[in-house]
PDB file with one MODEL, atoms N, CA, C and O in Angstrom:
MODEL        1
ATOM      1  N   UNK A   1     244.985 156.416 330.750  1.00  0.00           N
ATOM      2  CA  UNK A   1     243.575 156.356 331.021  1.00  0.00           C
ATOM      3  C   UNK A   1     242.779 156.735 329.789  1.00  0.00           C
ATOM      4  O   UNK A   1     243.301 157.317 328.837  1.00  0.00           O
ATOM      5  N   UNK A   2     241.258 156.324 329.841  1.00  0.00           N
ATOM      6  CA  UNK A   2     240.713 157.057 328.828  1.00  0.00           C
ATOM      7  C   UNK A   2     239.110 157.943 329.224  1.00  0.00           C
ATOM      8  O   UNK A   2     238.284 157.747 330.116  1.00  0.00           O
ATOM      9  N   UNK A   3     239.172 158.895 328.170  1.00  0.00           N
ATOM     10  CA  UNK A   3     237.662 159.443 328.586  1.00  0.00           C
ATOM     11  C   UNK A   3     237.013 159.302 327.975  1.00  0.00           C
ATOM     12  O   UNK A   3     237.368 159.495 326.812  1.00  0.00           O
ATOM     13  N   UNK A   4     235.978 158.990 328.133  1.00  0.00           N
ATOM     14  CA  UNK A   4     234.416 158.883 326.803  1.00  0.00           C
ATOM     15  C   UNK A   4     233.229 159.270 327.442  1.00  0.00           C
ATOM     16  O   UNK A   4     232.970 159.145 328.639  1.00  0.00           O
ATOM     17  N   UNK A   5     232.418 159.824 326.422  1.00  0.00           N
ATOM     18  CA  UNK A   5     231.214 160.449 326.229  1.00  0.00           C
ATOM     19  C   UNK A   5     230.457 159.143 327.005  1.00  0.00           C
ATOM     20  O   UNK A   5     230.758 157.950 327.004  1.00  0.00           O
ATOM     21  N   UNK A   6     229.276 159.922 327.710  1.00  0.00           N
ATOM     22  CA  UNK A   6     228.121 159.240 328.154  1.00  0.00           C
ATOM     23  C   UNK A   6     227.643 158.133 327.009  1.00  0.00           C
ATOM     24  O   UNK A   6     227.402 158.329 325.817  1.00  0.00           O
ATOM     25  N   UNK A   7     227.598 157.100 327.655  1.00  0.00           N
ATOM     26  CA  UNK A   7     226.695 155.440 326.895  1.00  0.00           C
ATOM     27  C   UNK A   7     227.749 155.350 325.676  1.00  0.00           C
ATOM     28  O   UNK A   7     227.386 154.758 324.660  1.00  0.00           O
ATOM     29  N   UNK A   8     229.174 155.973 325.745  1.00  0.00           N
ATOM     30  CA  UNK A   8     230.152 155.270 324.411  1.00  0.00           C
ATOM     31  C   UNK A   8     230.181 153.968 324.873  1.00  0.00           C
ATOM     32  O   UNK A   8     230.172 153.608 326.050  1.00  0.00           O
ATOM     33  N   UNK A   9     230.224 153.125 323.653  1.00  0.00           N
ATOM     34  CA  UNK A   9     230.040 153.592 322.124  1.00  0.00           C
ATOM     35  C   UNK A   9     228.900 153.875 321.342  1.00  0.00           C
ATOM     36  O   UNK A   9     228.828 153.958 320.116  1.00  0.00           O
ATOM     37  N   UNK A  10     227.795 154.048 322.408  1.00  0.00           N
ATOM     38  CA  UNK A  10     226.812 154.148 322.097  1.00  0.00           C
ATOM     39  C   UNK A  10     226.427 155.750 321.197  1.00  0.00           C
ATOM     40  O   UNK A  10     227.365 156.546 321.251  1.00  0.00           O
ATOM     41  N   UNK A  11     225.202 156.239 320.432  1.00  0.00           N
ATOM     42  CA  UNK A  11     225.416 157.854 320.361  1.00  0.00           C
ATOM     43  C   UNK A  11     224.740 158.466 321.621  1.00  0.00           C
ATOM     44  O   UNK A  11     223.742 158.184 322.284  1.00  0.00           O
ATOM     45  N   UNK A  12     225.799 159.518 321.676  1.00  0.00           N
ATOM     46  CA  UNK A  12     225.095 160.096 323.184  1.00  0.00           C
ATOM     47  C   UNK A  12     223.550 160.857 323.007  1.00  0.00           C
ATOM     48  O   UNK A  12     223.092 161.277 321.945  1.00  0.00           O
ATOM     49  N   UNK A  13     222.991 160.900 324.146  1.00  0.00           N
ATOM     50  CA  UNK A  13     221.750 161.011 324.028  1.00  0.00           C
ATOM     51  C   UNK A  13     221.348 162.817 324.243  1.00  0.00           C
ATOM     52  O   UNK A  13     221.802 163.570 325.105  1.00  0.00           O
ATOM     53  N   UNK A  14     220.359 163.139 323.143  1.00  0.00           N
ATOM     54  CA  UNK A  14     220.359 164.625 323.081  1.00  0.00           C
ATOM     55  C   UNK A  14     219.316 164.827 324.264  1.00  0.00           C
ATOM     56  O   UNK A  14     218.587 164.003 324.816  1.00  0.00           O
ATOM     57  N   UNK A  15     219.519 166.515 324.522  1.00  0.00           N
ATOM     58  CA  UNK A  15     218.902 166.618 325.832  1.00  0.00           C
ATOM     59  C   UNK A  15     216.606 166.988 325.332  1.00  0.00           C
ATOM     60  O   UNK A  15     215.923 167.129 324.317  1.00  0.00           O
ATOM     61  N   UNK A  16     216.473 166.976 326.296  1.00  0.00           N
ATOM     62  CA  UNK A  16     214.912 166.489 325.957  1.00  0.00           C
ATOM     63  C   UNK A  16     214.612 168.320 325.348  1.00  0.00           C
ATOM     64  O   UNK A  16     215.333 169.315 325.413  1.00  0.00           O
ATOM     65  N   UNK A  17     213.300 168.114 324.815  1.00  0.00           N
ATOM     66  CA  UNK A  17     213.148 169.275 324.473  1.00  0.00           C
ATOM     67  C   UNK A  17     212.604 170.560 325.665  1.00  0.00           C
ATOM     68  O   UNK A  17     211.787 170.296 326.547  1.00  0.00           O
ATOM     69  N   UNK A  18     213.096 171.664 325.525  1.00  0.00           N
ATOM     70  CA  UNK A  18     212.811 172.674 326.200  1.00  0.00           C
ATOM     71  C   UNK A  18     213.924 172.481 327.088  1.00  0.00           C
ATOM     72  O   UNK A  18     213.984 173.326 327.981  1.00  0.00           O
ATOM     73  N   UNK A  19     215.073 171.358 327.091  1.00  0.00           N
ATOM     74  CA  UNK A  19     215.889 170.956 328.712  1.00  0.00           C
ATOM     75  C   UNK A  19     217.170 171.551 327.819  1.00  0.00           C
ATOM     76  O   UNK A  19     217.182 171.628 326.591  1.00  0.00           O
ATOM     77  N   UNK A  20     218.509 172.053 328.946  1.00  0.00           N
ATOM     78  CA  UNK A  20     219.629 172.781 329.104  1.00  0.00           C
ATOM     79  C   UNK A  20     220.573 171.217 328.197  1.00  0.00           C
ATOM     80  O   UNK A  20     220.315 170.015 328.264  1.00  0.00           O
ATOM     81  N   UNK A  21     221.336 171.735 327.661  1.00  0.00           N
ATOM     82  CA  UNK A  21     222.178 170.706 326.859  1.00  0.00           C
ATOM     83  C   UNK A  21     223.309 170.275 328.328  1.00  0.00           C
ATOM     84  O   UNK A  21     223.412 171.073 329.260  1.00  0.00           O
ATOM     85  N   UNK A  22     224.038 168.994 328.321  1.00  0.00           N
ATOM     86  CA  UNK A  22     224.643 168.512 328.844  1.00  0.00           C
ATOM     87  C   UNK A  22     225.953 169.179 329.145  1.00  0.00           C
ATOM     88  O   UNK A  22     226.345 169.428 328.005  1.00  0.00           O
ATOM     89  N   UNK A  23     226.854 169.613 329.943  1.00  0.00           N
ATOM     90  CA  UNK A  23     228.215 169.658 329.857  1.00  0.00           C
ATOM     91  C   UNK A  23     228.896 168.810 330.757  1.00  0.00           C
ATOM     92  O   UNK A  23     228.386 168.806 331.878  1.00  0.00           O
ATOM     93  N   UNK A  24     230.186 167.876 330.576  1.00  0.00           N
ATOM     94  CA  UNK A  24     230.819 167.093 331.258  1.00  0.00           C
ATOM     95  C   UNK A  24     232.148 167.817 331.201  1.00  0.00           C
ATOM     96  O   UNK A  24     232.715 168.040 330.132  1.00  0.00           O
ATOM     97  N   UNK A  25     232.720 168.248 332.601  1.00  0.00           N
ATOM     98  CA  UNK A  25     234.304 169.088 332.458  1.00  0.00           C
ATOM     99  C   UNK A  25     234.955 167.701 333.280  1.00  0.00           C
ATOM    100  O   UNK A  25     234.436 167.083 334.210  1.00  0.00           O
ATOM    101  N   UNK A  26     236.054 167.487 332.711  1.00  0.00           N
ATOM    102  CA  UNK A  26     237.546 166.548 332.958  1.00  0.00           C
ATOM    103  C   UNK A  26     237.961 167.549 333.192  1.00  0.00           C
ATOM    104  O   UNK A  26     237.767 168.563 332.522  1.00  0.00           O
ATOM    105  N   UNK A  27     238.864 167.431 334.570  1.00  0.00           N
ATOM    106  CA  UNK A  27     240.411 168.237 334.857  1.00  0.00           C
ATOM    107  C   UNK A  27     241.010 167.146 335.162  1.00  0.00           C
ATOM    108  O   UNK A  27     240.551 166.395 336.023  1.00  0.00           O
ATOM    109  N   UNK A  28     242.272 166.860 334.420  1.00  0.00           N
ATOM    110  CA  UNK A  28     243.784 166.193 334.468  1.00  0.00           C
ATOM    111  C   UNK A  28     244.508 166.650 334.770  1.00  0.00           C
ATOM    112  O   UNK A  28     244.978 167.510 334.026  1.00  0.00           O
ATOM    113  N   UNK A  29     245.002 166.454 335.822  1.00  0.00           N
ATOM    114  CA  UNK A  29     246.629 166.980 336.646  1.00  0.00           C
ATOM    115  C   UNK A  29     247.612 166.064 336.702  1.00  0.00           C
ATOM    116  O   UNK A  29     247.379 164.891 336.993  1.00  0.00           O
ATOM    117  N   UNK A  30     248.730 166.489 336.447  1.00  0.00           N
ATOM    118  CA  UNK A  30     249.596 165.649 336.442  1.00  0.00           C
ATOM    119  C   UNK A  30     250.682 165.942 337.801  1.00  0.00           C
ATOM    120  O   UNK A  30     250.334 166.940 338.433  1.00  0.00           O
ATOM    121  N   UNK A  31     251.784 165.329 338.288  1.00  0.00           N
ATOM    122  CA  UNK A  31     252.601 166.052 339.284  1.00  0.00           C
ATOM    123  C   UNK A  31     253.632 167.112 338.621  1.00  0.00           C
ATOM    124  O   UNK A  31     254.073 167.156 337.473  1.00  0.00           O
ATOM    125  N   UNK A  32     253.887 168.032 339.846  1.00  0.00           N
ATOM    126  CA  UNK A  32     254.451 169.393 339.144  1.00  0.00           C
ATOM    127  C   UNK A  32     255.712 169.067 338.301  1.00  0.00           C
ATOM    128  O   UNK A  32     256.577 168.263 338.647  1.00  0.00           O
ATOM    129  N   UNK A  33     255.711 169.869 337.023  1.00  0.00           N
ATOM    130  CA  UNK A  33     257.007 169.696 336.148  1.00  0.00           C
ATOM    131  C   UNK A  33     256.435 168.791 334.872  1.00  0.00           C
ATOM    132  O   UNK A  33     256.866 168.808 333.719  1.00  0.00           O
ATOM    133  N   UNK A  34     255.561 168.154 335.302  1.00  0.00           N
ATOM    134  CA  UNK A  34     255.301 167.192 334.245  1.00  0.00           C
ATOM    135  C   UNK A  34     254.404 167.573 333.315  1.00  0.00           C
ATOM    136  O   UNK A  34     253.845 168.624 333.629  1.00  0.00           O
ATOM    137  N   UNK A  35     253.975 167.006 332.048  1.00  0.00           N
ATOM    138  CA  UNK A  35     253.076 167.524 330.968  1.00  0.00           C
ATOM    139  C   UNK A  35     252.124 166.394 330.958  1.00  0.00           C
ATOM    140  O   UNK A  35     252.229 165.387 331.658  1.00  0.00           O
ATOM    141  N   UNK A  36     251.165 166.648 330.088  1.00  0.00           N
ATOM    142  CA  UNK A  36     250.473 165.570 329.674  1.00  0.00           C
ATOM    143  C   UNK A  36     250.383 165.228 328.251  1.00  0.00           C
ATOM    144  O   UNK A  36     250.881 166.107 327.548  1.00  0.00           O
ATOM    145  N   UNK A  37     249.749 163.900 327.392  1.00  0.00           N
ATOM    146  CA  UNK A  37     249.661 164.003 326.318  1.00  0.00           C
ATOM    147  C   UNK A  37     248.440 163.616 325.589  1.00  0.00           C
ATOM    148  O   UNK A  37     248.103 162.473 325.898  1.00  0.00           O
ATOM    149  N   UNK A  38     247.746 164.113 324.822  1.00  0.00           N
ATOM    150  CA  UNK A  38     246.178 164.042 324.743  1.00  0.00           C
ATOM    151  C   UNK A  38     246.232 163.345 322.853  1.00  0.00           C
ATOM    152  O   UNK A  38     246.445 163.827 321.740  1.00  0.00           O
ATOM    153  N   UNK A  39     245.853 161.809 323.505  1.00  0.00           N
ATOM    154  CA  UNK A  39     245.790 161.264 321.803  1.00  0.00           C
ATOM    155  C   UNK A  39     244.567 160.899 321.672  1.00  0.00           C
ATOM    156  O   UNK A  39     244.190 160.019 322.446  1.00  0.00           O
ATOM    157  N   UNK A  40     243.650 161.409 320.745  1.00  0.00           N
ATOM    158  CA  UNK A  40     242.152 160.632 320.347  1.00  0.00           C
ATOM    159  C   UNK A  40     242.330 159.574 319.017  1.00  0.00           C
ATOM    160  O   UNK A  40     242.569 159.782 317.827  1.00  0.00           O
ATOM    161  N   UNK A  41     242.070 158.213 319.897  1.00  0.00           N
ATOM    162  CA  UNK A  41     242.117 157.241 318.826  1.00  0.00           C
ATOM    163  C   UNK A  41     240.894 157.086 318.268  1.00  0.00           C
ATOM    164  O   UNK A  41     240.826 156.392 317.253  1.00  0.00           O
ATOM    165  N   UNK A  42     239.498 157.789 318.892  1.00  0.00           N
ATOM    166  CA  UNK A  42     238.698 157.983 318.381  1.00  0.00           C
ATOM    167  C   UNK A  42     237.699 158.893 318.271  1.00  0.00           C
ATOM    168  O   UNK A  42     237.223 158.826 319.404  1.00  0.00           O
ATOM    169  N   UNK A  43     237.029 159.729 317.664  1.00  0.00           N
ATOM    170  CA  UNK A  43     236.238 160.870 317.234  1.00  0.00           C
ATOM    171  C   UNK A  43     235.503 160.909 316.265  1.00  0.00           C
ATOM    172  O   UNK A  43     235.752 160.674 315.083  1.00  0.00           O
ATOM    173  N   UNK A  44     233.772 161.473 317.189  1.00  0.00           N
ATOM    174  CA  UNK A  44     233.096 161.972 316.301  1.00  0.00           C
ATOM    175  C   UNK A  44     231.903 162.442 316.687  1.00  0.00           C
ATOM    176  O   UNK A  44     231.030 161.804 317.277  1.00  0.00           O
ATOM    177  N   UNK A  45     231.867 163.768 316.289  1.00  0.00           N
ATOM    178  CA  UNK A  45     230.932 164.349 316.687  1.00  0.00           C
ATOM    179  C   UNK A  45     230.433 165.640 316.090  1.00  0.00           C
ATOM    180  O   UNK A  45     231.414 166.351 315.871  1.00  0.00           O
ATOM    181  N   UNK A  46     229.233 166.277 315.711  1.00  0.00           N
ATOM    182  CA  UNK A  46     228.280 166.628 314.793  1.00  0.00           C
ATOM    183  C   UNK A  46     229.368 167.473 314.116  1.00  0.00           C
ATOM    184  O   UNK A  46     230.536 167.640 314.466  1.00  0.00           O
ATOM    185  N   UNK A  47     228.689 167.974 313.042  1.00  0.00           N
ATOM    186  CA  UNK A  47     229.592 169.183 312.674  1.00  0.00           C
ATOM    187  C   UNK A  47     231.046 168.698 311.905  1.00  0.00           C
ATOM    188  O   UNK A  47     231.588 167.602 311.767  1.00  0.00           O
ATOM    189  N   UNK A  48     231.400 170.134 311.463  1.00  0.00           N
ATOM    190  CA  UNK A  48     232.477 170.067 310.304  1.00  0.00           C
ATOM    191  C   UNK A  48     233.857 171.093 310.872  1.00  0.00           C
ATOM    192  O   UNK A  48     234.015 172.248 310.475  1.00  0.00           O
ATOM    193  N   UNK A  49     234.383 170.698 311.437  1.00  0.00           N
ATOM    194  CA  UNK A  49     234.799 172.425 312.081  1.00  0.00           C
ATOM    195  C   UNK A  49     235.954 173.136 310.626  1.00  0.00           C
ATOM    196  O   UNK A  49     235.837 174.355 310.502  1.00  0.00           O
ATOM    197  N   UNK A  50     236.791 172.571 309.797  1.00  0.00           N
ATOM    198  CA  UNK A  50     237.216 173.737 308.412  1.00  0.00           C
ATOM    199  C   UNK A  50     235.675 174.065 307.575  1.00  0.00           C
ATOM    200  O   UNK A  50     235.588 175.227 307.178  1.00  0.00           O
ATOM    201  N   UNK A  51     234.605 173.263 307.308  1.00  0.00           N
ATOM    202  CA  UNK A  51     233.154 173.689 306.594  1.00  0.00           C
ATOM    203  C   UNK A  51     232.306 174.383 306.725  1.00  0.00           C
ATOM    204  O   UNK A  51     231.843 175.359 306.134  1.00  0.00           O
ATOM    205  N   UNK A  52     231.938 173.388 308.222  1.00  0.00           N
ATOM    206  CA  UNK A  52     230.563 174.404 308.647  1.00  0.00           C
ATOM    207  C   UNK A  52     230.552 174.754 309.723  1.00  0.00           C
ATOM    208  O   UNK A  52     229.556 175.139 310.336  1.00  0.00           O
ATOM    209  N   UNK A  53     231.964 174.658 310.243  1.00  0.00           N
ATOM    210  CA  UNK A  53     231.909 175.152 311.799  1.00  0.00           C
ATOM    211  C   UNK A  53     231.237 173.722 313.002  1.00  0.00           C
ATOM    212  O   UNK A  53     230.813 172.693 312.475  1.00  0.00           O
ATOM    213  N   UNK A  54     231.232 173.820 314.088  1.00  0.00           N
ATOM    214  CA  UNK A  54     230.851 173.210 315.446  1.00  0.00           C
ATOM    215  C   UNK A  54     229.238 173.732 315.759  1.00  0.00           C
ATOM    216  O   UNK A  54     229.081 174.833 316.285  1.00  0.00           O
ATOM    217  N   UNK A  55     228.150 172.951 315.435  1.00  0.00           N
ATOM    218  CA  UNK A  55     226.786 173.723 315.259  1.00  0.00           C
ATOM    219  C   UNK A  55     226.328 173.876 317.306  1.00  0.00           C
ATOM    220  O   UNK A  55     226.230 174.942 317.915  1.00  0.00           O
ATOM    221  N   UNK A  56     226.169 172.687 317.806  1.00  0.00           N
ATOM    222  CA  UNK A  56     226.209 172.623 319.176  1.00  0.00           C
ATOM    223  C   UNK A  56     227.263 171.710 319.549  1.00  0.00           C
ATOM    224  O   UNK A  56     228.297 172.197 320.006  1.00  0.00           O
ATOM    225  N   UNK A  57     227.169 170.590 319.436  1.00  0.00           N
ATOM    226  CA  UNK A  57     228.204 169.832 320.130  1.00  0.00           C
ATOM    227  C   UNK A  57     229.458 169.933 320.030  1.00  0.00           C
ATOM    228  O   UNK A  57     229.779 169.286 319.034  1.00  0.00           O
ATOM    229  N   UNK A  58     230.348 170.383 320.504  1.00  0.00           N
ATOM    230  CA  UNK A  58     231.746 170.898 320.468  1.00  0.00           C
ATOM    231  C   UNK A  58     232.388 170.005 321.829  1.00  0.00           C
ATOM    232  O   UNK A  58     231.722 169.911 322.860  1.00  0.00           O
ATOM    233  N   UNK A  59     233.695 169.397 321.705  1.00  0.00           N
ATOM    234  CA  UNK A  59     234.744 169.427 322.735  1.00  0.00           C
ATOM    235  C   UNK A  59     235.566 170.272 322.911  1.00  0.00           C
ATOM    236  O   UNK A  59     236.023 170.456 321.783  1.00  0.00           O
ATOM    237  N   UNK A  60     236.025 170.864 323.525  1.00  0.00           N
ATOM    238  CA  UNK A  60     236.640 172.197 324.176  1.00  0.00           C
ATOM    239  C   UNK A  60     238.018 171.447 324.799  1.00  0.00           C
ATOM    240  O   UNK A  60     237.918 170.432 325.488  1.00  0.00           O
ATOM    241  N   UNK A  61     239.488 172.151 324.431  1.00  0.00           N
ATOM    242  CA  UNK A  61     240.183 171.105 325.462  1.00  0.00           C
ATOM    243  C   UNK A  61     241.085 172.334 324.965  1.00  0.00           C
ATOM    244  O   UNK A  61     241.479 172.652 323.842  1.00  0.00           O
ATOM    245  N   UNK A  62     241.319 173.101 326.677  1.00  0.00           N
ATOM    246  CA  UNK A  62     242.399 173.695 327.305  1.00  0.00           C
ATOM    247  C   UNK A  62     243.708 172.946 327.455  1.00  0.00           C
ATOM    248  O   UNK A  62     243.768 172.112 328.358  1.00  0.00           O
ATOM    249  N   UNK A  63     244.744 173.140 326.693  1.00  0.00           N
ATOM    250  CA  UNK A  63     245.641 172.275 326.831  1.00  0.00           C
ATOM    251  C   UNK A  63     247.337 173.508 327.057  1.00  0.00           C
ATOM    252  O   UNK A  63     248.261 173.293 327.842  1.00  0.00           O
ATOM    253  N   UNK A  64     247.234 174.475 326.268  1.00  0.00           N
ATOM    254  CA  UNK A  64     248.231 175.703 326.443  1.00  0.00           C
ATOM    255  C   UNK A  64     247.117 176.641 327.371  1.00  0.00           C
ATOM    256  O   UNK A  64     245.928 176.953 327.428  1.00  0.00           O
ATOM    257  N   UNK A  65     248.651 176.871 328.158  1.00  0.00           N
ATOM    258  CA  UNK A  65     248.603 178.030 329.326  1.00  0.00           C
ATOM    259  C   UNK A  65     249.165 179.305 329.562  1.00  0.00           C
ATOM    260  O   UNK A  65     250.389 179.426 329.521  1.00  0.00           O
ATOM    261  N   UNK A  66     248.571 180.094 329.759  1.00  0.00           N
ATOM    262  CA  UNK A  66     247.241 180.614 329.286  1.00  0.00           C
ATOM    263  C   UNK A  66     246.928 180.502 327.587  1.00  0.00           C
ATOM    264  O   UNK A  66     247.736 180.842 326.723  1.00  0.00           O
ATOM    265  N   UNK A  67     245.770 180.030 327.371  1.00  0.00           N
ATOM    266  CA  UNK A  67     245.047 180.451 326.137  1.00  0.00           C
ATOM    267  C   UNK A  67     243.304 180.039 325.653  1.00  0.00           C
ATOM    268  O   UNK A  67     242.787 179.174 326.360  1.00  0.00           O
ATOM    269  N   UNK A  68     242.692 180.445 324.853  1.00  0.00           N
ATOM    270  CA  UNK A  68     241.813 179.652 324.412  1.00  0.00           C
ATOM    271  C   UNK A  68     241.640 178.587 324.448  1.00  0.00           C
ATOM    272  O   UNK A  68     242.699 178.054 324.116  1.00  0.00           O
ATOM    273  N   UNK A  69     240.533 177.486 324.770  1.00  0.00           N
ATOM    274  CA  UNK A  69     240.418 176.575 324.343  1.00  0.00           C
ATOM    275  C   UNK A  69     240.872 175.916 322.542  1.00  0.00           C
ATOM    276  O   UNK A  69     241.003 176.723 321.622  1.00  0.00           O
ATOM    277  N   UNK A  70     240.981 175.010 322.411  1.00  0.00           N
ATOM    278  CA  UNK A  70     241.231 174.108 321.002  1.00  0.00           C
ATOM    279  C   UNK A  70     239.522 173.588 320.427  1.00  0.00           C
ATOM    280  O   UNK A  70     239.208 172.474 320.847  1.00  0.00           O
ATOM    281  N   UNK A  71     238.749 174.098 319.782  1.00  0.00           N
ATOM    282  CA  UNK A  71     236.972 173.378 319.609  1.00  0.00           C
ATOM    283  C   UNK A  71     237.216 172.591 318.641  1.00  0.00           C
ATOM    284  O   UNK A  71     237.850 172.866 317.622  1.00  0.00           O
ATOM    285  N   UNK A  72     236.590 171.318 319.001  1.00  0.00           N
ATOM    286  CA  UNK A  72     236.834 170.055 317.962  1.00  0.00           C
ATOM    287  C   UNK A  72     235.551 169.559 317.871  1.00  0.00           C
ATOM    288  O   UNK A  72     234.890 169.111 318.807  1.00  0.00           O
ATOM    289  N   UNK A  73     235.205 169.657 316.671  1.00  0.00           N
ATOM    290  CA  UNK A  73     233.874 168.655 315.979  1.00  0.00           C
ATOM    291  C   UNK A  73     234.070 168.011 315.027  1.00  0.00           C
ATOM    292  O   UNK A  73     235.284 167.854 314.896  1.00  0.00           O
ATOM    293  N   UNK A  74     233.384 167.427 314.087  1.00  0.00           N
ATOM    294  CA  UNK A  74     233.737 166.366 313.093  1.00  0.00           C
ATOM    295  C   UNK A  74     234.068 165.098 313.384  1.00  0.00           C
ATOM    296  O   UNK A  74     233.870 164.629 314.505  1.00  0.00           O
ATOM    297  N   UNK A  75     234.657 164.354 312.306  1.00  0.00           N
ATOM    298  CA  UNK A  75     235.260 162.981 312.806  1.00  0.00           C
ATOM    299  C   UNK A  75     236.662 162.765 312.044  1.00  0.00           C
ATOM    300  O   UNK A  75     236.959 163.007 310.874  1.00  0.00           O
ATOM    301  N   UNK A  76     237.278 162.331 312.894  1.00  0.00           N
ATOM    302  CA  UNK A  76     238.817 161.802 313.207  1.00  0.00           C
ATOM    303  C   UNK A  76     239.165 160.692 312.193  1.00  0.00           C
ATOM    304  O   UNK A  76     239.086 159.558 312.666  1.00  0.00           O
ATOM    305  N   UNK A  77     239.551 160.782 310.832  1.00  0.00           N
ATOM    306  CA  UNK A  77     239.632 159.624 310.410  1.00  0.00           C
ATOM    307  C   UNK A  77     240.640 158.584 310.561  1.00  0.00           C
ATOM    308  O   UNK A  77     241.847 158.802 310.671  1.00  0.00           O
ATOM    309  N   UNK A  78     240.095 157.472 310.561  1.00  0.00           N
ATOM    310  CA  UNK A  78     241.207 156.104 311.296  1.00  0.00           C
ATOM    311  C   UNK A  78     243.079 156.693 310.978  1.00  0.00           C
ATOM    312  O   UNK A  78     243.839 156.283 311.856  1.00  0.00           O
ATOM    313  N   UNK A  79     243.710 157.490 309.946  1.00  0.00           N
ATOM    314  CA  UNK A  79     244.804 157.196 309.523  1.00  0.00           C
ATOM    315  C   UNK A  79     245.046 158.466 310.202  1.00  0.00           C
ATOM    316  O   UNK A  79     246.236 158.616 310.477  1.00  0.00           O
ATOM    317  N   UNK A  80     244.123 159.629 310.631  1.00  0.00           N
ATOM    318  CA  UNK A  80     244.702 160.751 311.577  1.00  0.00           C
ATOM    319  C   UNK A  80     245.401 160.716 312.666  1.00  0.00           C
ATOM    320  O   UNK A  80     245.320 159.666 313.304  1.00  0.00           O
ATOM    321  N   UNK A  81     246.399 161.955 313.288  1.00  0.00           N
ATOM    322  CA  UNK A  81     247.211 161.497 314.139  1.00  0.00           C
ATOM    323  C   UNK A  81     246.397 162.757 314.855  1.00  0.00           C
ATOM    324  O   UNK A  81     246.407 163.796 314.195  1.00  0.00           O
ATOM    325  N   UNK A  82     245.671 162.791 316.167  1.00  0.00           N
ATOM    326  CA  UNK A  82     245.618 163.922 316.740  1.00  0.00           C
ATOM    327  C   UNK A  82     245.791 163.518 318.083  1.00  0.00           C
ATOM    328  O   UNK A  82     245.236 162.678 318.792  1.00  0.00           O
ATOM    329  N   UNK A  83     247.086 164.672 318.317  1.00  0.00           N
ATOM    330  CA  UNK A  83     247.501 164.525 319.675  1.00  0.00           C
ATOM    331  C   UNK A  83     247.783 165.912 320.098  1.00  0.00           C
ATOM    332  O   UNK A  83     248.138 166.800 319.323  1.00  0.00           O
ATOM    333  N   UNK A  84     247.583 166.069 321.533  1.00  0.00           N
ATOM    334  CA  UNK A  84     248.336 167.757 322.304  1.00  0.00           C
ATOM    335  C   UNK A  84     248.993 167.480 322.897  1.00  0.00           C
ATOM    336  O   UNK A  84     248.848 166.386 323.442  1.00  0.00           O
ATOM    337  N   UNK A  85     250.265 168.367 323.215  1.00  0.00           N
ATOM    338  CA  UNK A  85     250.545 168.045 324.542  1.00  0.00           C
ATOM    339  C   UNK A  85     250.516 169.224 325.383  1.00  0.00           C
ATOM    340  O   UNK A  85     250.308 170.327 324.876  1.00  0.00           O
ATOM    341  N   UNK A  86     250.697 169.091 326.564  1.00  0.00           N
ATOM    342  CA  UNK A  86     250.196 170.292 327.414  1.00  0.00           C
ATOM    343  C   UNK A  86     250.988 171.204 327.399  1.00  0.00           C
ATOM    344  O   UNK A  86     251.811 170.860 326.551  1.00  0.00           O
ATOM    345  N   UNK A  87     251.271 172.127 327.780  1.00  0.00           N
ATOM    346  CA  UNK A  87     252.251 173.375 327.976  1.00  0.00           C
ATOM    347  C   UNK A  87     252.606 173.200 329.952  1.00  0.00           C
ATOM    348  O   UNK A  87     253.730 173.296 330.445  1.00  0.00           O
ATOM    349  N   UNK A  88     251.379 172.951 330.695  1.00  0.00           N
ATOM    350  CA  UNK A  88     251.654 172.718 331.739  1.00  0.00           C
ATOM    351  C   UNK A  88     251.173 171.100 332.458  1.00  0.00           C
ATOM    352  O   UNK A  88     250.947 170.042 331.872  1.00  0.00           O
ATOM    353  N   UNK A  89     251.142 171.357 333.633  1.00  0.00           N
ATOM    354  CA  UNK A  89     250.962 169.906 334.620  1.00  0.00           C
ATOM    355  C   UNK A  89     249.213 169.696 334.073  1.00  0.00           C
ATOM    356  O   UNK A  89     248.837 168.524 334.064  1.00  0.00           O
ATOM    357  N   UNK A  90     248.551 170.378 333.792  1.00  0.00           N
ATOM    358  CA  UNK A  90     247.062 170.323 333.612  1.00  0.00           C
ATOM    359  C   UNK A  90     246.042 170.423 332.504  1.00  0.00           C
ATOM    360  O   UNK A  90     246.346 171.318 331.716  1.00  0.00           O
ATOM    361  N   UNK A  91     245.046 169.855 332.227  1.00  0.00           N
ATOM    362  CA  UNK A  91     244.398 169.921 330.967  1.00  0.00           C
ATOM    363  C   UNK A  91     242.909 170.170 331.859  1.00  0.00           C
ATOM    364  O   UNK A  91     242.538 169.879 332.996  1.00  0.00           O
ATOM    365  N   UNK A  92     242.276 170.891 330.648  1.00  0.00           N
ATOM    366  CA  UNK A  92     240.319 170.920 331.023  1.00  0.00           C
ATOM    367  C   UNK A  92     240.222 169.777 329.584  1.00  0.00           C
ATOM    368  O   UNK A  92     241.070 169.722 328.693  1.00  0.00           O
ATOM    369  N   UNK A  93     239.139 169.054 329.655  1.00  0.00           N
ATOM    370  CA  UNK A  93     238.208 168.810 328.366  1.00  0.00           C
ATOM    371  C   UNK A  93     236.921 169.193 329.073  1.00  0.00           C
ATOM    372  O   UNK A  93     236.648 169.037 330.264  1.00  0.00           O
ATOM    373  N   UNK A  94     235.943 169.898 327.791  1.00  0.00           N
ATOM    374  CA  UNK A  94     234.748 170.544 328.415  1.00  0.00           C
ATOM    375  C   UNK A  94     233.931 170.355 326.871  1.00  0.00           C
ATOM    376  O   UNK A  94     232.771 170.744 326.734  1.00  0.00           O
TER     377      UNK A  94
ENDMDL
END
């Protein structure tokens, strides 16, 4: 399957002024025993995360259990390989 940002491929639309920024949470379950595997063939979004850090827009993706989220900003260049795989049956993206 795949997930994408509101109006992809379009750029997503910032929230109006004075208004609460957007959050969209994915939960992926898989059946028990099984893992999942999380490949982005494509990415991009504000920010530098080794430079300048994730300023607002960040993806968040719980993938090891228990732990922190993984925060991903920047962009993915075409020859990058980024993939997770889960530790358990379940993933958040947030």
């Amino acid at each position: 399957g795949a997930v994408t940002s509101p109006r992809y491929p379009q750029p997503y639309e910032p929230p109006s002024r004075g208004a609460a920024s957007r959050v969209c949470n994915w939960f992926i379950t898989a059946r028990p025993g099984r893992r999942l595997l999380i490949n982005f063939d494509h990415f991009a979004v504000e920010g530098h995360l080794t430079e300048r850090g994730c300023p607002a827009a960040v993806l968040r993706l719980w993938y090891e259990s228990p732990g922190p989220p993984l925060e991903l900003c920047g962009e993915k260049a075409p020859s990058d390989r980024w993939q997770y795989l889960s530790t358990s049956n379940s993933i958040r993206l947030s």
